[in-house]
N, C-alpha and C positions, 0 to 999 in steps of 0.2 A: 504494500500500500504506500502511494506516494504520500511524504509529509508536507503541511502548508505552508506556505512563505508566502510573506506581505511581501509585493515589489514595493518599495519605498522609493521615492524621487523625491528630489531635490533640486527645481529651478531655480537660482539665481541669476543677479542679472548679469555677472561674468560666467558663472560653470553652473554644467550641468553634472550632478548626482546622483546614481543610482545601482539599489543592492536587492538582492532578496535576503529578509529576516525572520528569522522565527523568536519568536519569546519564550523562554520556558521560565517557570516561578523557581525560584531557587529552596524552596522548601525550607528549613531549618537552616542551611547555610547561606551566608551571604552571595552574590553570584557578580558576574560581572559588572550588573548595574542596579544596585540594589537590591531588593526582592528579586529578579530576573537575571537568567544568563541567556545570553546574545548568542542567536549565530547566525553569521553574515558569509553571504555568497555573492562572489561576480558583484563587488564592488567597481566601481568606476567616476572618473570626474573627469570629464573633460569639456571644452569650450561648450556653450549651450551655443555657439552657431552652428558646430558640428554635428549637433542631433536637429536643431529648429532651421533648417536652411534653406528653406524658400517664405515665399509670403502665404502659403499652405501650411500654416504649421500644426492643425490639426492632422494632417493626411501626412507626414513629416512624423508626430510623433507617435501615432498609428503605428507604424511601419514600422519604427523605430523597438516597440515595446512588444508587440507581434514576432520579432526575433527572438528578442530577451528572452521571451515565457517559454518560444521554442525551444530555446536553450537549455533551459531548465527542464522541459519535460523529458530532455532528453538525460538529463542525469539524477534523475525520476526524483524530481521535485515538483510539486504542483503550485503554482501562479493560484493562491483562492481569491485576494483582493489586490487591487493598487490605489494608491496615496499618494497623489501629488502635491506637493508644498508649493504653491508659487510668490513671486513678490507682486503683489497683484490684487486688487480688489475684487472679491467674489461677491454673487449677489448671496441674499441669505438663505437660499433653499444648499448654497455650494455646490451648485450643477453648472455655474456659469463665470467663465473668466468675465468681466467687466473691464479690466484695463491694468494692463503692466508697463507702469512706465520706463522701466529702461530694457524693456524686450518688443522688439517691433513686431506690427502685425498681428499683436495678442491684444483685441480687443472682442467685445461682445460675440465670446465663443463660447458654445456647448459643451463645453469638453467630454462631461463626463455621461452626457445621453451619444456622444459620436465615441467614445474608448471603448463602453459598456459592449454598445453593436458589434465595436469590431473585435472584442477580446473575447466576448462571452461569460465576464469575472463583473464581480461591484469596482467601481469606482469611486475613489471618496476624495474630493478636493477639499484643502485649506489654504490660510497664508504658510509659507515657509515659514515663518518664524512664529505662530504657533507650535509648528511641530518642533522649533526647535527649542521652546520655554520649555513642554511636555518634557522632553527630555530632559532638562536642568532641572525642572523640577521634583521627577526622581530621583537624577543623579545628587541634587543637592539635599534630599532629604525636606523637602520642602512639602506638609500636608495640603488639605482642602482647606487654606484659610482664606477667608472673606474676600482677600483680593491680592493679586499678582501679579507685576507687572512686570515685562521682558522688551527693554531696548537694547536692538543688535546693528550697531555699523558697519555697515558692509560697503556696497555701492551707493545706496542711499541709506534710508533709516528705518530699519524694520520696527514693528513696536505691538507687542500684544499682550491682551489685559483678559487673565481670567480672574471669575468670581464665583468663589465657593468650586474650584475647582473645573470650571468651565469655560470657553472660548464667550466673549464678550463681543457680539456682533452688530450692535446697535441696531438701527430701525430698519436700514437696507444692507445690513450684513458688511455695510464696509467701516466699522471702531478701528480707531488703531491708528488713524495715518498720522502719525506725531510728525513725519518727515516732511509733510505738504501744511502745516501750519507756515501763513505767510512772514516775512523779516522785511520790514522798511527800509532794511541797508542794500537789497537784493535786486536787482529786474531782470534777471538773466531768465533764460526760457527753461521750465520745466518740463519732463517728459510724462507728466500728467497731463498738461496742458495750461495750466497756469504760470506766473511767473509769480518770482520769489520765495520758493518753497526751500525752506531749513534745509533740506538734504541739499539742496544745491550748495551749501557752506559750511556742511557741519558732514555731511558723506566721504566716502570713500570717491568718489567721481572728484569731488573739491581737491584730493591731493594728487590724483591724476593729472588735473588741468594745473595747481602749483608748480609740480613737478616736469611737466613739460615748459611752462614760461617762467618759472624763478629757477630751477637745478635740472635743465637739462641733460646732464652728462650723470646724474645719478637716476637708481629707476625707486619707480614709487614705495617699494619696499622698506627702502633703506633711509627713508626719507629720516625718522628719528633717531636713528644710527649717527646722522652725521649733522643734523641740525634743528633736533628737540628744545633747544633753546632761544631758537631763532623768533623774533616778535611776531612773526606768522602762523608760525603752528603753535605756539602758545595760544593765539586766537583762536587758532581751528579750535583746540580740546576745548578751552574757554565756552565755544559754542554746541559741543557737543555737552558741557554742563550745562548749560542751559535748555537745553534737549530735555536732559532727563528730569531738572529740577521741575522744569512745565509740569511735566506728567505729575511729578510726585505733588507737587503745589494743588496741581488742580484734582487729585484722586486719595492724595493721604493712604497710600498701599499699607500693604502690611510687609511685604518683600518685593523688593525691586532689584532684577538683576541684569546687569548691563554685560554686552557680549557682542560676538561678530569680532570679523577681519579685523577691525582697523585699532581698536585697543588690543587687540593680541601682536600686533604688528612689533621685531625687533625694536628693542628700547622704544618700546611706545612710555609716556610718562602715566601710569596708572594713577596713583599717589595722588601728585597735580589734579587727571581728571577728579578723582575721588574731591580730594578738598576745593574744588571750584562747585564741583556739586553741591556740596553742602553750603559751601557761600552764599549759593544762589537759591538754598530752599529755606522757604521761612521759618523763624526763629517765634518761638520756644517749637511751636508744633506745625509742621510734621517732622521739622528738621532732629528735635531730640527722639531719639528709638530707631533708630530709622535702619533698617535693615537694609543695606549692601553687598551686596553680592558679585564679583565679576566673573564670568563665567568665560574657561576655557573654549578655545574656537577649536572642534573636533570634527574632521573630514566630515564623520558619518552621522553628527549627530539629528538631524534631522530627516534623515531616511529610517534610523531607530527610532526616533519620533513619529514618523508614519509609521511603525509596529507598533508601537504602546497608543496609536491613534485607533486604528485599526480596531485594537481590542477591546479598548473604550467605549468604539460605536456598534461591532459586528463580532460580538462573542456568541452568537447563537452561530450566524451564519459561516462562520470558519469552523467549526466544532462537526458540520456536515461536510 
């Protein structure tokens, strides 16, 4: 009898991620990820232009995941569900991309009524960075408390808020965009479609564009390596506390843990960020108790996140 594996993905707006996972409880002993040990197959990351590469990217990643599961069946693993993460506003039923702004040609698509057809398996979309709080959430030992909240720096500013343990999806299913809140210092164009949005100056995209017109001859990696000090990216972290103090200012979490690319990034100034955060969250409360958290940036962590997603929503249907 074949065993089941969640395909788990992972869209960002640079790579694309994806593994088959299985969860198992770890019983009595601790397991790889808490309560759970992991096992991961035919992991992979590579560019997300080389799996989305025409302006068909439904029929693009069809084809794409229609191999994969082949693959698997041949080393008699069974494909029961897939979980996509994307950076992208879903509507609230999560049957429909509405708009990824730094991935073209991903706008008001079906995804998961055009996979289901062609795979024959459920499909379950979220934001990526949902799946990837879930996971710090275990991994951090972190219960169902009232509220928690995950900002991830990446390319822009991922940002998701559970309550009492669950995705917080507001009225049309798209909470969360802490990255498209407007800055009066800003007009540059957004790939939302507005202008001025935070992630345009406080992103992973902002030390792309630095790093090509102020340090040419260095690449974006290394940028704090060689010039953390400089009154530029002081300003950057600077904005990315203010990022986060927003949320915490206007929500009073109970745990808020900040993650992604750009604070795991060589000699990123953590500390710095940490104490600008607080600078900027108000004083006596919520700034005193204030739980912080940075959470390690982990290849796979959100393709496990789509397994602990998985079992959350479709424990009956994977158990057939």
């Amino acid at each position: 009898m074949k065993e089941n594996y969640v395909i788990g993905i992972d869209i960002g707006g640079t790579n694309f991620r994806i593994a088959a996972v299985r969860l198992e409880h770890a019983a009595l002993t601790k397991g790889e990820l808490g309560a759970y040990r992991v096992y991961r197959s035919h992991f992979r990351k590579v560019p997300v232009g080389t799996v989305l590469r025409t302006a068909r990217v439904l029929e693009d990643l069809a084809q794409y995941l229609e191999q994969y599961c082949e693959m698997l069946g041949r080393e008699g693993k069974r494909a029961a569900a897939v979980v996509i993460g994307f950076p992208a506003t879903l509507d609230r039923s999560r049957k429909m991309v509405l708009q990824a702004p730094n991935i073209p040609f991903m706008e008001q698509l079906p995804v998961a009524d055009v996979l289901e057809r062609a795979l024959g398996i459920p499909v379950l979309l979220e934001k990526d960075v949902s799946l990837s709080l879930l996971y710090d959430k275990v991994k951090y030992g972190i219960g169902d408390c009232p509220m928690l909240c995950g900002i991830y720096f990446g390319t822009g500013i991922g940002n998701a808020i559970f309550i009492n343990g669950k995705v917080w999806q507001g009225k049309n299913g798209t909470a969360g965009e802490l990255g498209h809140i407007p800055v009066d210092t800003d007009r540059s164009k957004c790939g939302c479609g507005n202008e001025g949005c935070l992630e345009n100056l406080a992103g992973g995209k902002y030390l792309v564009r630095l790093c090509r017109e102020a340090y040419p001859q260095t690449e974006p990696g290394a940028l704090f390596s060689g010039y953390r000090d400089e009154p530029e990216l002081r300003r950057f972290v600077d904005r990315m506390a203010v990022a986060v103090a927003t949320e915490i200012n206007l929500l009073d979490p109970d745990v808020v843990i900040v993650g992604g690319g750009v604070p795991n990034m060589k000699d990123f100034p953590q500390e710095y960020l940490r104490e600008r955060i607080i600078f900027h969250t108000r004083k006596p409360y919520p700034a005193a108790g204030l739980r912080l958290i940075f959470a390690e940036d982990e290849k796979d962590k959100a393709v496990i996140g789509a397994a602990l997603f998985a079992g959350d929503c479709m424990q009956d249907a994977l158990a057939h």
